[in-house]
C-alpha positions as CSV (number, residue, x, y, z in Angstrom):
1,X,52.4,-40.8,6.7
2,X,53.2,-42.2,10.4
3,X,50.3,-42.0,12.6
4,X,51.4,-39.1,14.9
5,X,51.6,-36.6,11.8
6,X,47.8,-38.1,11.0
7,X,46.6,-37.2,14.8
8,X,48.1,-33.9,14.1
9,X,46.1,-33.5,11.0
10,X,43.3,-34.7,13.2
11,X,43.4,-32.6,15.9
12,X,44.0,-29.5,14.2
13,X,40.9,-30.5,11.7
14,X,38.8,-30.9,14.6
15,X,40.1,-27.3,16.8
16,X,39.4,-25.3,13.5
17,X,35.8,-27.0,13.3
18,X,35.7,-26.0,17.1
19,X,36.7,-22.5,17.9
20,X,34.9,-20.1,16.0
21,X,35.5,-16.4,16.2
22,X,32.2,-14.5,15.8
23,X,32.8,-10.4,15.2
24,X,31.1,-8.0,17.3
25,X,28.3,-7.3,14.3
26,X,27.5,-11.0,14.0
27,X,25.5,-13.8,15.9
28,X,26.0,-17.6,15.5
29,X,22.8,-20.0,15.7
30,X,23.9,-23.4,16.7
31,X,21.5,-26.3,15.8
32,X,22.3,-29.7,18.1
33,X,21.6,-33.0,16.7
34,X,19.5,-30.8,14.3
35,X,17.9,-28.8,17.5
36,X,17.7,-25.2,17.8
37,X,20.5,-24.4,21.2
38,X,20.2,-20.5,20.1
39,X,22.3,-18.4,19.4
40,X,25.9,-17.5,20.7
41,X,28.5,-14.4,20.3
42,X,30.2,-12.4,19.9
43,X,33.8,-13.5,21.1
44,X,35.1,-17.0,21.2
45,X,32.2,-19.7,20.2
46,X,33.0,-23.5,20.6
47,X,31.3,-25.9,18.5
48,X,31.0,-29.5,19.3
49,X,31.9,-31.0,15.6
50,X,29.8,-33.9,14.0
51,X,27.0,-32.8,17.1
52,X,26.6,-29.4,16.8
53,X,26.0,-27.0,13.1
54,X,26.7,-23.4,13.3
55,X,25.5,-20.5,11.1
56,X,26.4,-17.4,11.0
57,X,24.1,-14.3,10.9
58,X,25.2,-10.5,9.7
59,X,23.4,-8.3,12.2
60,X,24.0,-4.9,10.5
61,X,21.5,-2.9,8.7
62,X,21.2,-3.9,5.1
63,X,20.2,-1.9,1.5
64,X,18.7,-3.8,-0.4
65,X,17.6,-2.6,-3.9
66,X,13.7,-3.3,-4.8
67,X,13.7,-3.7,-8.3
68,X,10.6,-1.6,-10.9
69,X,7.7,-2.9,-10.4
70,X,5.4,-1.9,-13.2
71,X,2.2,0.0,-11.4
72,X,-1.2,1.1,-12.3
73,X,-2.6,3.5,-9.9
74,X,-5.9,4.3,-8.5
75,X,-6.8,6.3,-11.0
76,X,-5.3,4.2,-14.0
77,X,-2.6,5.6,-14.9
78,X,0.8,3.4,-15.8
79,X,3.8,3.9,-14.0
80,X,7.3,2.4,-13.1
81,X,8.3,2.4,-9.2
82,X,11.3,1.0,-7.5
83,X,12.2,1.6,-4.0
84,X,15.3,0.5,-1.8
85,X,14.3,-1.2,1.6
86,X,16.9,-0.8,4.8
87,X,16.0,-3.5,7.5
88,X,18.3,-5.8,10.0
89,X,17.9,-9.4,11.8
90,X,17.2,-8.9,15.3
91,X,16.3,-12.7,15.6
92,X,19.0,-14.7,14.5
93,X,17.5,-18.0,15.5
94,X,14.2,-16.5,13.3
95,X,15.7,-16.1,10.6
96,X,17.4,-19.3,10.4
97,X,14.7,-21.5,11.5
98,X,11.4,-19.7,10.6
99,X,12.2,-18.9,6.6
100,X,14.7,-21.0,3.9
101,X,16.2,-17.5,2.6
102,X,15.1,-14.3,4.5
103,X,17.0,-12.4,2.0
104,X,15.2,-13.7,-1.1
105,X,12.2,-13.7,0.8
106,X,12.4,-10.2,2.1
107,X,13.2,-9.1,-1.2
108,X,9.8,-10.9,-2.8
109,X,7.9,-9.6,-0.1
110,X,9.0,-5.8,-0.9
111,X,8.0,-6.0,-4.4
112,X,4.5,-7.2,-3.8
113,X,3.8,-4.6,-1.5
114,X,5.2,-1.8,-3.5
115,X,2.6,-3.2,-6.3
116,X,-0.1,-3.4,-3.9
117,X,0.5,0.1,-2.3
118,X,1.2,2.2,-5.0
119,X,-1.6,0.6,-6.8
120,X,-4.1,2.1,-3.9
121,X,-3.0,5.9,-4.7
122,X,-3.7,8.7,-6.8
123,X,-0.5,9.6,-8.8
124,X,-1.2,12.9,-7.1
125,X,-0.4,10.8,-3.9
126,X,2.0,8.9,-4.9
127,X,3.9,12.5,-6.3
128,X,2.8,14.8,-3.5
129,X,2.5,12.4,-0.9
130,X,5.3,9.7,-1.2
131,X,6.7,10.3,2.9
132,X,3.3,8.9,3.6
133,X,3.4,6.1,1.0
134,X,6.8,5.0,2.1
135,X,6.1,5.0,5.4
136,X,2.9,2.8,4.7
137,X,5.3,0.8,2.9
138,X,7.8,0.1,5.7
139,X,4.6,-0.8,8.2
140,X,3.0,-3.4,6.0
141,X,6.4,-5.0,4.9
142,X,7.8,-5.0,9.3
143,X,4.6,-6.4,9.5
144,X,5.0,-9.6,7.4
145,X,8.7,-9.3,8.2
146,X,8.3,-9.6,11.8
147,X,7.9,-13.6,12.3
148,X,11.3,-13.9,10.1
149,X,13.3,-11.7,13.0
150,X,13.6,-8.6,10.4
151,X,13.0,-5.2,11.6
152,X,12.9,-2.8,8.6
153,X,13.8,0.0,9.0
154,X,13.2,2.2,6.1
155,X,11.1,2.0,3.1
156,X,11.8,4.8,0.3
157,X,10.8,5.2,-3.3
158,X,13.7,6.3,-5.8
159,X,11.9,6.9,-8.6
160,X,8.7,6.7,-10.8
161,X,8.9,6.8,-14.4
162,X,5.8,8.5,-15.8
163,X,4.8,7.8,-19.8
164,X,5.8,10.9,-22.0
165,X,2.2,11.6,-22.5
166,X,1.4,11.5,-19.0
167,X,4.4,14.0,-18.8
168,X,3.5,16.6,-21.2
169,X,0.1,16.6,-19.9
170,X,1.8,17.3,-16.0
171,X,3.2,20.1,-18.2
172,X,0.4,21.3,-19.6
173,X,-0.9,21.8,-15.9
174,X,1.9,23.3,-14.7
175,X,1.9,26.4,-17.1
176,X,-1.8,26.9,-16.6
177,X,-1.1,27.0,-13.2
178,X,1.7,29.6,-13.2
179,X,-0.3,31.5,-16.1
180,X,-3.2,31.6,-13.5
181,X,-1.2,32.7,-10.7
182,X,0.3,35.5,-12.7
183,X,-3.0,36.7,-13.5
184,X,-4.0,36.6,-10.1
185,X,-1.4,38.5,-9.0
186,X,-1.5,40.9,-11.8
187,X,-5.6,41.6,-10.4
188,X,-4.3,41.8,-7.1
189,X,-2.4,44.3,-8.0
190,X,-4.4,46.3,-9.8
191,X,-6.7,46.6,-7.3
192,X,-4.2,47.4,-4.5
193,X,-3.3,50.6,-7.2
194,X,-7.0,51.5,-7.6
195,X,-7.5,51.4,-4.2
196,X,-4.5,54.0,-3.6
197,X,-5.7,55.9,-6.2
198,X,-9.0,56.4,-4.5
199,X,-7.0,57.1,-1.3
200,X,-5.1,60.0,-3.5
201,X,-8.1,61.5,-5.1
202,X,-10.3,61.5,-2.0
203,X,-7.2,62.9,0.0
204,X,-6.8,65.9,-3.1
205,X,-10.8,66.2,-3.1
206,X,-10.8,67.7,0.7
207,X,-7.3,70.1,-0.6
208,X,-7.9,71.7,-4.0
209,X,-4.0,73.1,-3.5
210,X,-3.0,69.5,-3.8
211,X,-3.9,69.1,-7.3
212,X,-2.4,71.9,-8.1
213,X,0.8,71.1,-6.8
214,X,0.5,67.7,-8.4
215,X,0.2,69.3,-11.6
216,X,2.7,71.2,-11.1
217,X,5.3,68.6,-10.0
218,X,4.3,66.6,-13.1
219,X,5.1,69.7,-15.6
220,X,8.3,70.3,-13.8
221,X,9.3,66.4,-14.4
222,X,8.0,66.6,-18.4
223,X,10.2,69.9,-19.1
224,X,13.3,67.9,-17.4
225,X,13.1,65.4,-20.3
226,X,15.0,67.9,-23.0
227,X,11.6,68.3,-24.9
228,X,11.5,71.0,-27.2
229,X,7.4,71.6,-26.7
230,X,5.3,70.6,-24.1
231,X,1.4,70.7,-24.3
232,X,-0.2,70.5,-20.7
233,X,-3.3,71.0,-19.8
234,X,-4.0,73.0,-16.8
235,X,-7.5,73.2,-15.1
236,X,-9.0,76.7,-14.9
237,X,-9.6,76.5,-11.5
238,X,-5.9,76.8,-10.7
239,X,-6.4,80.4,-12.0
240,X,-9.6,81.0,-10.4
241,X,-8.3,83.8,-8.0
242,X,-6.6,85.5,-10.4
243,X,-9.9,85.9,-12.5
244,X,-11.4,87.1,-9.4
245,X,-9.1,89.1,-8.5
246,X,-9.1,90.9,-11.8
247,X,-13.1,91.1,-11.9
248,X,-12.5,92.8,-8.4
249,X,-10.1,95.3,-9.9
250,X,-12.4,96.5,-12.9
251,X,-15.1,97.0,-10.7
């Protein structure tokens, strides 16, 4: 190999080491001599080989999956919980410089606050109330996440796995609940019809000629139904005058 192809070779090893092209969603933290310098992009970057390190930082939001974490609640009951945690680097030179692998350690510190929170609730809570346990969540963990650089920006629970029994118990509830309601409603109702009914009858009380009509509509809707006999029973009072009227005659 003559010497100018080797100075070729050399030149173009040390350009590629030099120019580094950093995207729009990424930062590079340059260390000097092993000192932080901070952090450069996006757009062209030049790095001084053999002086200067660079690394290169993804600033976009990133899912992360927290895996179960087996739970006992507040009120001892056994469950499974996982969650998936959306946070972003904000500090590049942070995250370099203040943790070995904010990924792996993000991820840890997820799992021991999902034990430690959900461990502090009811299950009722944790069912009923899981916007408020996830946003408890997503404070504590931007809490301890905050002297890495990390901003997190969402904390939510996927799923909890309840035991079976624990499940046909929830069962259990639920139909006495709905047969409760029902009955409740059914009461309701009967009372709303009694108190209609004593609307009617005080309404007919002051009009005698209601109840009579009443009757008569009802005997009119009985014969209508193709019946060969019909027994109805018909108060005397509806042919009060004509007794009268007769008693007047004979006298």
């Amino acid at each position: 190999m003559s010497p100018l192809i080797g100075l070729v070779l050399l030149a173009l090893f040390i350009l590629w080491n030099t120019i580094k092209i950093v995207k729009e969603y990424e930062r590079v933290v340059v260390f000097r001599l092993g000192r932080l310098t901070g952090n450069r992009g996006p757009g062209i970057v030049l790095i001084i080989p053999i002086i200067e390190t660079a690394v290169r930082i993804d600033m976009r939001t990133i899912t992360m999956d927290v895996p179960t974490q087996d739970v006992i609640t507040k009120d001892n009951v056994s469950v499974k919980v996982n969650a998936v945690l959306y946070f972003r680097v904000v500090h590049p030179d942070r995250a370099v410089n203040e943790v070995e692998n904010f990924l792996f350690a993000t991820s840890q510190n997820a799992q021991t606050t999902l034990r430690s929170v959900c461990g502090e609730v009811d299950l009722d809570d944790l069912l009923i109330s899981r916007e408020k346990v996830n946003n408890q969540l997503q404070d504590i963990i931007d809490q301890h996440t905050d002297p890495w650089g990390i901003k997190v920006v969402q904390v939510a629970i996927k799923h909890i796995d309840l035991p079976d029994e624990m499940r046909r118990a929830m069962a259990k509830q639920a139909e006495a609940e709905r047969e409760r309601r029902a009955k409740i409603i059914a009461a309701e109702g009967e009372f709303q019809a009694a108190e209609k009914l004593a609307a009617a009858s005080a309404i007919m009380a002051k009009e005698p000629i209601a109840i009579q009509l009443r009757y008569l509509q009802t005997l009119s809707e009985i014969a209508g139904e193709n019946n060969s006999t019909t027994l109805f029973p018909i108060p005397l009072d509806i042919f009060g005058s004509l007794f009268d009227a007769r008693r007047g005659g004979s006298g």
